[in-house]
C-alpha positions in Angstrom: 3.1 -18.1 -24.6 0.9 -17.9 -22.1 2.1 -15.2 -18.7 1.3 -17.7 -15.8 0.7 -14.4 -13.4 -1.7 -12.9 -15.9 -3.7 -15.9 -16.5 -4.0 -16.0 -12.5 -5.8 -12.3 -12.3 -9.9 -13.7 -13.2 -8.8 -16.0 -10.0 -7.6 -13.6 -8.0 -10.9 -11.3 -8.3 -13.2 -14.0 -7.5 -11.3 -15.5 -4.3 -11.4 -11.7 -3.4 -15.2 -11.3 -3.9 -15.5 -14.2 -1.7 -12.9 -12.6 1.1 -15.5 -9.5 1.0 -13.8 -7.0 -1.9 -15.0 -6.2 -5.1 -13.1 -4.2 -7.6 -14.5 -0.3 -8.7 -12.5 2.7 -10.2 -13.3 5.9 -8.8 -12.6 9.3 -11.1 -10.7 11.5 -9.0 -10.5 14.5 -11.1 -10.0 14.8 -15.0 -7.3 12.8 -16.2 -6.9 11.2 -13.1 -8.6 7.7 -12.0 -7.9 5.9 -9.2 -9.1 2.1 -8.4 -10.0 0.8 -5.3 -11.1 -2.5 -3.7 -14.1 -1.9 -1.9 -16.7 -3.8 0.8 -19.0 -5.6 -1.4 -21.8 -4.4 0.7 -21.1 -0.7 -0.3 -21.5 -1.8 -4.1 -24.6 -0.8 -5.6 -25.8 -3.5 -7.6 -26.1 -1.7 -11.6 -28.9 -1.0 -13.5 -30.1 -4.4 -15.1 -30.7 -2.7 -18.6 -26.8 -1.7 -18.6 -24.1 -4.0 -19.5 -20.7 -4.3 -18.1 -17.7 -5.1 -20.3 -14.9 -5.3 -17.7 -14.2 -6.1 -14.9 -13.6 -2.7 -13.2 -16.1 -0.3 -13.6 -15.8 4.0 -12.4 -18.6 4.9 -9.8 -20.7 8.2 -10.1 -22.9 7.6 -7.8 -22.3 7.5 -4.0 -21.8 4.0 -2.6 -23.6 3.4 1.2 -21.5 4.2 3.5 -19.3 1.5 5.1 -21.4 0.4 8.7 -18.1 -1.0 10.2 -14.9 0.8 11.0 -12.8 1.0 8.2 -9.4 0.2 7.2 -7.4 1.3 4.1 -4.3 -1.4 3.2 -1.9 1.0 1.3 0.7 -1.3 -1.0 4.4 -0.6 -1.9 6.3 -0.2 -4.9 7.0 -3.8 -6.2 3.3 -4.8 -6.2 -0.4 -3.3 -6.6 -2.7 -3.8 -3.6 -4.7 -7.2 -4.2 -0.9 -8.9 -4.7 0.5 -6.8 -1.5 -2.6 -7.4 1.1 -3.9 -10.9 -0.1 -2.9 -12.3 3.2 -4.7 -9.9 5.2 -8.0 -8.9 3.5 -9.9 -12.1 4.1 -8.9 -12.0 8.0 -10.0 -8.3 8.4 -13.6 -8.0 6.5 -15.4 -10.0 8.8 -15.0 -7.0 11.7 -14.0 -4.4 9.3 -14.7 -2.3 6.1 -11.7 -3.1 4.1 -10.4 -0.8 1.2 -7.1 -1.4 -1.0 -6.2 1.4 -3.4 -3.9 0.6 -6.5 -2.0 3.6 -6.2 -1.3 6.3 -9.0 0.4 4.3 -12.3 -0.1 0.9 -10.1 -2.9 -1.8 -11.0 -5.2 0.5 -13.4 -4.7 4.0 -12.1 -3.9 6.4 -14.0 -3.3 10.5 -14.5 -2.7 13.0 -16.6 -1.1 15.3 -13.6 2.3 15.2 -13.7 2.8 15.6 -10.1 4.7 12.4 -9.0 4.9 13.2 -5.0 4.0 10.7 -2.3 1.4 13.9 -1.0 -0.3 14.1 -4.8 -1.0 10.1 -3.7 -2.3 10.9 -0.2 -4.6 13.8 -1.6 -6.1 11.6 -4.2 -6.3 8.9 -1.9 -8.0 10.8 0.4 -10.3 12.3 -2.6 -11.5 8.8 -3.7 -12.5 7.6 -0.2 -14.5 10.2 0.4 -16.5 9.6 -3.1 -16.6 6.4 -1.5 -18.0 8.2 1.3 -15.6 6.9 4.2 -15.1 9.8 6.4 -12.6 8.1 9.4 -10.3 5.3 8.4 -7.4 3.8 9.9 -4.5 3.4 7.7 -2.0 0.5 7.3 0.8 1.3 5.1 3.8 -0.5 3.6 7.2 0.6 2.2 6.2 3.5 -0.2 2.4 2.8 1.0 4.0 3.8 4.0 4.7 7.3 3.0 1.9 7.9 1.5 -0.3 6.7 4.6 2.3 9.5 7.0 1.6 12.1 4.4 -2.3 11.1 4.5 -2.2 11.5 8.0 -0.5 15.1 8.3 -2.6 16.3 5.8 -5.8 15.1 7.1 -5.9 14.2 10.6 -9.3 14.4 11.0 -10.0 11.6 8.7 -6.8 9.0 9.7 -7.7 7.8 13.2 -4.4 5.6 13.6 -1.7 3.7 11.6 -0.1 0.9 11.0 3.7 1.1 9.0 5.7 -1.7 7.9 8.9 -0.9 6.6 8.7 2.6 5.4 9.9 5.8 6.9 8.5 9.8 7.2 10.6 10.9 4.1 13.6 9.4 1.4 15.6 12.4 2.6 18.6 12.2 0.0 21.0 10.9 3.1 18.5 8.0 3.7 18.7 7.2 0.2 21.9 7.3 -0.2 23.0 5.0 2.8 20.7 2.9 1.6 21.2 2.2 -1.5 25.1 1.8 -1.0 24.2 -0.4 1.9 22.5 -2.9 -0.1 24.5 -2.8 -3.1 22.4 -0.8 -5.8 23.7 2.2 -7.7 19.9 4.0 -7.5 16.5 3.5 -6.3 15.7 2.7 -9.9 17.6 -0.4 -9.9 16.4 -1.7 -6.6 12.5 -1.0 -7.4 12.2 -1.1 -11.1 14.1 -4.0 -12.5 14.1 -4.7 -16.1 15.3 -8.3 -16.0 14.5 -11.3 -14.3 18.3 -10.9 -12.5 17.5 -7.7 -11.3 13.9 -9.1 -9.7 15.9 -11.7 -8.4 18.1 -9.3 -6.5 14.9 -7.6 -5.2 13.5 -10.2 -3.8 16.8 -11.6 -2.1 17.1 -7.9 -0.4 13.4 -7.9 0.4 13.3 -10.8 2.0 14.7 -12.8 5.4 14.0 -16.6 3.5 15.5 -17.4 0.6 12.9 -18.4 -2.1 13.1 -19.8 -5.0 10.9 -19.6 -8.3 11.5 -20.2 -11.5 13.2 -17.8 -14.1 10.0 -18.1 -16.3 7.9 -16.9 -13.7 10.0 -14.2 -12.5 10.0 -13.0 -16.2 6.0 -13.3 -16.3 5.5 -11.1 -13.1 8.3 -8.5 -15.0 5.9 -8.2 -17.6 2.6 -7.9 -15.4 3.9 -5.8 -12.5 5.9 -3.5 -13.6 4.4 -1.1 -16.3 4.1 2.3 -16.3 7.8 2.0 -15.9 8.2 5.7 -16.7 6.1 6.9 -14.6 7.0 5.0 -12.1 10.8 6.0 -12.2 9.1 9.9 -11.9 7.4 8.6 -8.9 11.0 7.3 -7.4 12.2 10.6 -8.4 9.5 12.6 -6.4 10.6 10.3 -3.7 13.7 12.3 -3.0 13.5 15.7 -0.6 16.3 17.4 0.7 17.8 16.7 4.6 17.1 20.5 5.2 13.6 20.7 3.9 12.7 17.7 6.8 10.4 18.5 9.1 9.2 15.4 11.4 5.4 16.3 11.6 3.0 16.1 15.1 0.9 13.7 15.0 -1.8 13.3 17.1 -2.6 10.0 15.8 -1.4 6.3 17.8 1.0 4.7 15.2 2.0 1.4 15.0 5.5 0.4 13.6 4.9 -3.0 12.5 8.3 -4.5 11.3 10.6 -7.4 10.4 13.2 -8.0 12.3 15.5 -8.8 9.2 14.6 -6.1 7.2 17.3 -5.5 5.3 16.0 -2.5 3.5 14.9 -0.8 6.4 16.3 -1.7 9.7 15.0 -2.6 12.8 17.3 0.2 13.9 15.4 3.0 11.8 12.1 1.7 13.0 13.3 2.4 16.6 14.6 5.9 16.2 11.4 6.6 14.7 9.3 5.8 17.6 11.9 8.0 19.5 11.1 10.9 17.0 7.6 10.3 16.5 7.1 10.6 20.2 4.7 8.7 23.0 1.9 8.2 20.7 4.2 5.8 18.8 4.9 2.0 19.5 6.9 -0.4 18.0 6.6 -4.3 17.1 9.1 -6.2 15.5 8.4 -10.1 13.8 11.3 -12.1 13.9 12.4 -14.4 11.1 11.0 -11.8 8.6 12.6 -9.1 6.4 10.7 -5.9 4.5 8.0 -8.2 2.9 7.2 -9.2 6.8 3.3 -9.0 5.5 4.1 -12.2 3.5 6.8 -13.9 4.9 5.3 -14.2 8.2 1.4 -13.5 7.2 -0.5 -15.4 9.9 2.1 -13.7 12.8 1.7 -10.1 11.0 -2.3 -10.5 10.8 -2.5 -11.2 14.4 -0.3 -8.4 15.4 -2.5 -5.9 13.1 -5.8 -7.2 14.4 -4.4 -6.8 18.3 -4.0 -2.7 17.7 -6.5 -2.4 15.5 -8.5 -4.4 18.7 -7.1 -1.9 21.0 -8.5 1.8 19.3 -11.6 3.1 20.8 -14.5 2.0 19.5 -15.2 4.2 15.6 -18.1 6.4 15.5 -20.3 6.0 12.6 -19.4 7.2 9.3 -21.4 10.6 8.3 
């Protein structure tokens, strides 16, 4: 039978060509391969004597540089970037140079490390862009995305300019977690993030989001079956999720961020996002969308878009990228 969300995928890339992204996987290091959505001005067009069989093909050579400031759109753990951001990119590429990673063991990337922690993401991440030769970005995470982008950003502060979080937090400390989790209901992150029937999805979605939608089961069993592979490697990630409450320490960062949140979020309150900004300190603001839960991004896309273009409106103008 025929998955309805895989048959969707030749779609998806061309409506995404025609928003201003193309599709390229970039080799990180041996074993390790990351994709990316990229500007389709920075694609070099190939050689007309070679012939492509896929759709996603691994640079080695470097791309032009992006001429417009550029911004990365980090996804979460339910989803790969194109299905996470597909609200967004088309709004953003006419002023800026969009990028969307598919994170390690999400959407085609892959490795052979078996480091599973949100700062192996960031320092591949960061690796891959600058193959890609972007040099200053600013960063707009969500959910795990979200800690991956705050890791990104204390690692390399010269390269993140700003960010942008949606439902996320600095670190799963294993008191976060655990209130969590018995708050909503699951017995581990596991069960929340990586169900293995359409129930389980089911239950997902209802804790992700403020409106109750419905879809049918065969659908919800189709986007099982597309989106969430790797499941091994993903439950490793989950696990290298986890740090201690005594090996937290809240970085500085000179960076403006941006909490960007639902006001329903039922994963991560409204609450958390505010003590955040108090521990995060003056460089930190906070925005919260009403009638929206964690998936605020695609609940309420046309409200979230216009809050994310208004601070992105508001940095100083970006040098050019060297």
């Amino acid at each position: 039978m025929v998955n309805l969300v895989a048959i969707q995928q030749p779609l998806i890339i061309r409506l995404m060509k025609m928003a201003g992204v193309q599709t390229h996987a970039v080799e990180i290091e041996p074993g390790t391969v990351m994709n990316f959505w990229l500007p389709n001005e920075t694609i070099q067009k190939p050689n007309k004597k070679s012939k492509t069989t896929t759709t996603t093909t691994t640079i080695t050579t470097i791309p032009p540089k992006p001429d417009k400031p550029v911004v990365v759109l980090i996804h979460g753990f339910a989803a790969e970037g194109i299905a996470t951001w597909q609200f967004q990119i088309g709004a953003l590429t006419k002023k800026y140079s969009v990028y969307v990673p598919d994170l390690l063991f999400f959407g085609g990337s892959i490795s052979d490390n078996p480091d599973r922690s949100p700062r192996f993401q960031a320092e591949c991440l960061v690796k891959g862009l600058r193959k890609l030769g972007v040099n200053k970005c600013v960063v707009v995470g969500f959910s795990y995305g979200g800690m991956v982008a705050f890791k990104m950003a204390e690692l390399y502060p010269d390269m993140v300019r700003a960010m942008v979080i949606s439902g996320s937090i600095l670190a799963m400390t294993d008191s976060i977690s655990e209130q969590t989790l018995k708050g909503l209901g699951f017995s581990s992150s596991s069960e929340l993030l990586l169900p293995d029937s359409v129930k389980g999805l089911k239950a997902l979605l209802s804790v992700a989001s403020h409106k109750k939608l419905w879809f049918p089961d065969r659908l919800h069993k189709d986007y099982l079956e597309v989106m969430f592979n790797n499941r091994k490697e993903r439950g490793e990630l989950l696990e290298g999720l986890i740090v201690s409450n005594k090996d937290t320490i809240i970085p500085e960062f000179p960076q403006r961020i941006h909490l960007l949140w639902g006001e329903n979020d039922q994963i991560f309150k409204m609450e958390l996002a505010q003590n955040m900004k108090w521990q995060l300190g003056e460089n930190t603001s906070v925005e919260g969308i009403s009638k929206a839960g964690h998936l605020v991004h695609i609940e309420r896309p046309c409200v979230y878009t216009r809050c994310l273009k208004k601070f992105l409106a508001s940095l100083p103008a970006d040098e050019p990228q060297k």
